[in-house]
Biotite code that builds the C-alpha atoms (Angstrom):
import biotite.structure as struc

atoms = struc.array([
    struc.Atom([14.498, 101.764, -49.644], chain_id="A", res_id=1, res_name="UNK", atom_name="CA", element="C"),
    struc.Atom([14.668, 102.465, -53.301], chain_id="A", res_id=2, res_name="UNK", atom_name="CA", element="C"),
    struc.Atom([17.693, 103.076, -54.529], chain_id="A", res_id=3, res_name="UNK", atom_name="CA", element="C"),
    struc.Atom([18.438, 102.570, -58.171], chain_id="A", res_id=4, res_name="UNK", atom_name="CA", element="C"),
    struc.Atom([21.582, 102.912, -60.102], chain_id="A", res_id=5, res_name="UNK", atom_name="CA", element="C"),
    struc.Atom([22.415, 104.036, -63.522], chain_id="A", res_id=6, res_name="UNK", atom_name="CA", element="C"),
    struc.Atom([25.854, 105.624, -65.258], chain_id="A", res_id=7, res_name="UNK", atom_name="CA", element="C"),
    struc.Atom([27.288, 109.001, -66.029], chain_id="A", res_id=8, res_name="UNK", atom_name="CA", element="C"),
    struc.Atom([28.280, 109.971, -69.494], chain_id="A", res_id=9, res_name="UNK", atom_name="CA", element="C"),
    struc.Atom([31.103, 107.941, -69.381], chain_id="A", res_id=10, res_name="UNK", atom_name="CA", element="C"),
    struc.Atom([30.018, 104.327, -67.876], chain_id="A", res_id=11, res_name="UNK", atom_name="CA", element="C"),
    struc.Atom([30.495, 105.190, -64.141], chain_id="A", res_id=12, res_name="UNK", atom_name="CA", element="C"),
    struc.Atom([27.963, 103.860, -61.799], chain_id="A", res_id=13, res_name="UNK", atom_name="CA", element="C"),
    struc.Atom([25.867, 106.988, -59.988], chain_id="A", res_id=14, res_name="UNK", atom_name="CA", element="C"),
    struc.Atom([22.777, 106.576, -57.116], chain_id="A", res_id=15, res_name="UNK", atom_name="CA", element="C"),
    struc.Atom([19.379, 107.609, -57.334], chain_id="A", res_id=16, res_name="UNK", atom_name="CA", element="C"),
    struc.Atom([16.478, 107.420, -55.152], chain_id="A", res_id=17, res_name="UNK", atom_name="CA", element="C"),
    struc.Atom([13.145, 106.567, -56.222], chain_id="A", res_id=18, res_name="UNK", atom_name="CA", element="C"),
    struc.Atom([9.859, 107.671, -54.578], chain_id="A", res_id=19, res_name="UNK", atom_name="CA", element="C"),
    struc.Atom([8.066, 104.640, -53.091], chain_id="A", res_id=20, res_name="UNK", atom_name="CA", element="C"),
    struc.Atom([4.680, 105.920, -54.175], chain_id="A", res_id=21, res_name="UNK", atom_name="CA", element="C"),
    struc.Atom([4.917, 107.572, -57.479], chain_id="A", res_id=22, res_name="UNK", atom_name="CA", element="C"),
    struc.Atom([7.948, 106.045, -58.878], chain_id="A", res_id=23, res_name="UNK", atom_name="CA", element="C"),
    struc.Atom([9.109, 109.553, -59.469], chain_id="A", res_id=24, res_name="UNK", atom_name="CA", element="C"),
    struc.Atom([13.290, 109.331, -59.845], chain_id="A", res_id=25, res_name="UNK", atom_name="CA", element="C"),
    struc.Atom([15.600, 111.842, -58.213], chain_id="A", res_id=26, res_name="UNK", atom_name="CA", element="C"),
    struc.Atom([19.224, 111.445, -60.330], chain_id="A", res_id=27, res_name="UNK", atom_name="CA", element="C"),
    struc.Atom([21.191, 112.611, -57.008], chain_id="A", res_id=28, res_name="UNK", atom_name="CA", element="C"),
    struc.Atom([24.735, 112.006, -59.575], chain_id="A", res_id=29, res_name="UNK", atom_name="CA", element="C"),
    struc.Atom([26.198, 110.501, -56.812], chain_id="A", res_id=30, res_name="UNK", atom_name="CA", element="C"),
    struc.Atom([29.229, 107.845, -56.954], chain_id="A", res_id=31, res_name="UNK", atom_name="CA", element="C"),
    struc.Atom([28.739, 104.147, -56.259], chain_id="A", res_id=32, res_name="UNK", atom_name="CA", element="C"),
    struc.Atom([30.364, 104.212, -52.781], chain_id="A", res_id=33, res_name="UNK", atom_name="CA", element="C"),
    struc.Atom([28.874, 107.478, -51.876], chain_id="A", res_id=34, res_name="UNK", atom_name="CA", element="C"),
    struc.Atom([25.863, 105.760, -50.633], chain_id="A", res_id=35, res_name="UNK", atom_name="CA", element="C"),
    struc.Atom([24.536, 108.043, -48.078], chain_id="A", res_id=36, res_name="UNK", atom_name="CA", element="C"),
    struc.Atom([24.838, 111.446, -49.996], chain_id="A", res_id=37, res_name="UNK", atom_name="CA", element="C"),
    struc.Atom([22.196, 109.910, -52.213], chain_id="A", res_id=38, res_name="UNK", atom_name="CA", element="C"),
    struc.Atom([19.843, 110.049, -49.335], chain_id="A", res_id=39, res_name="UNK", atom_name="CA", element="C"),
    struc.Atom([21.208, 113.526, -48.142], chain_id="A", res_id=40, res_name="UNK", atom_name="CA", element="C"),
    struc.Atom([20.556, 115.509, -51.061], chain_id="A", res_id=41, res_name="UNK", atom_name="CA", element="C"),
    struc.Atom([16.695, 113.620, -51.407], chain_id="A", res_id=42, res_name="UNK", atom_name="CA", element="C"),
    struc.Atom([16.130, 115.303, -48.212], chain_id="A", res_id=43, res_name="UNK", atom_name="CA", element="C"),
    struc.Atom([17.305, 118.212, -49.109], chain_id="A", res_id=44, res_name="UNK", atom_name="CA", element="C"),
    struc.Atom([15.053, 118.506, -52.065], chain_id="A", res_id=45, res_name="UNK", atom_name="CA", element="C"),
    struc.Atom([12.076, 118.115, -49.532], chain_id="A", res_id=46, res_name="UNK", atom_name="CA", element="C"),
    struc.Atom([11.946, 114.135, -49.830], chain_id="A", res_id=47, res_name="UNK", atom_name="CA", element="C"),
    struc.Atom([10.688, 112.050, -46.518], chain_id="A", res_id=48, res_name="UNK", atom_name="CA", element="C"),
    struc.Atom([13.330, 109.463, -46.024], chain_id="A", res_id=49, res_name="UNK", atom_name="CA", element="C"),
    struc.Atom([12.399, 107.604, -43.146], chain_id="A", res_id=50, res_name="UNK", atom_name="CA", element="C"),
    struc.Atom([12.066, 103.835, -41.844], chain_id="A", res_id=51, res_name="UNK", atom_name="CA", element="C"),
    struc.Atom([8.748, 102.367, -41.041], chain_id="A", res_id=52, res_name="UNK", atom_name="CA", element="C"),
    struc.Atom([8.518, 99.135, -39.445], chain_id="A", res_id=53, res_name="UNK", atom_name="CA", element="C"),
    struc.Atom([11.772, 97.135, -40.858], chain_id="A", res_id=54, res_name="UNK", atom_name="CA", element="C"),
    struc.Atom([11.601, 98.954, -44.308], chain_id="A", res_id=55, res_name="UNK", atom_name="CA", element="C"),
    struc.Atom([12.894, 102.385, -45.862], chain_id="A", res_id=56, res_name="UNK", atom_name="CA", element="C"),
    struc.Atom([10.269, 104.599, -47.683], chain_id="A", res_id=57, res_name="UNK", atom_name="CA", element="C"),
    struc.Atom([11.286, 107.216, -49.698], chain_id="A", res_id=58, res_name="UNK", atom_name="CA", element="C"),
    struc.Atom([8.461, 110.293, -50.683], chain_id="A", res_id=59, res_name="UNK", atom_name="CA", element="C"),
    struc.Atom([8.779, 112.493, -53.203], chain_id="A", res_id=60, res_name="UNK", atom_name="CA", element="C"),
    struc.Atom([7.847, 116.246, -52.065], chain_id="A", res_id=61, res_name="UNK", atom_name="CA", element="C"),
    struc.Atom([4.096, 115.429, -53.718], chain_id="A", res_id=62, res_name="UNK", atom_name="CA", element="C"),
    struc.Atom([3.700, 112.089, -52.296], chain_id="A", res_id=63, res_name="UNK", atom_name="CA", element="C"),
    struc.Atom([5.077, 113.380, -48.829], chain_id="A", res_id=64, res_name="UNK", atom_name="CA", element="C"),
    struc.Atom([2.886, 116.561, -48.940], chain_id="A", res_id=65, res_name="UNK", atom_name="CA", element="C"),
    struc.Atom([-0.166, 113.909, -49.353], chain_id="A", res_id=66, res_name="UNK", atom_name="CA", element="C"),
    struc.Atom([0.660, 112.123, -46.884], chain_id="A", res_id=67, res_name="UNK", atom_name="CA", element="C"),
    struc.Atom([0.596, 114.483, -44.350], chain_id="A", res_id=68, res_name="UNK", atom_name="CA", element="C"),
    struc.Atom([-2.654, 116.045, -46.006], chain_id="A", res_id=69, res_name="UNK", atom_name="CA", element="C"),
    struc.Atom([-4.224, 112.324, -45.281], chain_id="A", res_id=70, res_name="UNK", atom_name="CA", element="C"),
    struc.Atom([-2.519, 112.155, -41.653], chain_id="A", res_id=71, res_name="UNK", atom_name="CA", element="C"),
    struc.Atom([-4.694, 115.722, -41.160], chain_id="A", res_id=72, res_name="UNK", atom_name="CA", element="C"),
    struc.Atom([-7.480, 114.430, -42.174], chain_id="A", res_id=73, res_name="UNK", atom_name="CA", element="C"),
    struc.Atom([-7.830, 111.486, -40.305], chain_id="A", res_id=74, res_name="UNK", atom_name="CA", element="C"),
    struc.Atom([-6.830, 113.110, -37.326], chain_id="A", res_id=75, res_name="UNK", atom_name="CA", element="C"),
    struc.Atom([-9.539, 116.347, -38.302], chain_id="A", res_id=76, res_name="UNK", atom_name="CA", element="C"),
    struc.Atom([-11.610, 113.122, -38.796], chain_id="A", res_id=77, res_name="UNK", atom_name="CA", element="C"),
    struc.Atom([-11.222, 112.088, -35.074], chain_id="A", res_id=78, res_name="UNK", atom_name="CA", element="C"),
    struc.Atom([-11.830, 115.330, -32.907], chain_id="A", res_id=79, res_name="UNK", atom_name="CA", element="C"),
    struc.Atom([-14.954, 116.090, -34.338], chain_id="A", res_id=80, res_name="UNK", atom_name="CA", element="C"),
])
């Protein structure tokens, strides 16, 4: 999972999520011990937040959109 911190205006510690692929960073301006909401509001910006194997990956909307273009075409790949 990549999660990264940073501070508000004033020193407070907020969430993030960063795309595993990219390294594109969503500032979700979430508190410290809101750790979930982080991960909410990535989703609902169209980010794929899901585990695979025994670790998190987090897609940006790009990265996720190519992955499923590459998932297509492997599987376009295979029926012909």
């Amino acid at each position: 999972m990549s999660t990264f911190h940073y501070k508000d205006k004033f020193g407070e510690p907020l969430n993030g999520v960063k795309c595993d692929a990219c390294g594109f960073k969503l500032y979700t301006d979430t508190e410290g011990q809101c750790f979930g909401e982080h991960m909410r509001i990535a989703k609902q910006n169209g980010w794929l937040i899901t585990k695979e194997g025994d670790k998190w990956l987090n897609l940006c909307p790009q990265c996720k959109q190519a992955l499923e273009e590459k998932k297509r075409e492997k599987w376009l790949a295979s029926v012909e």
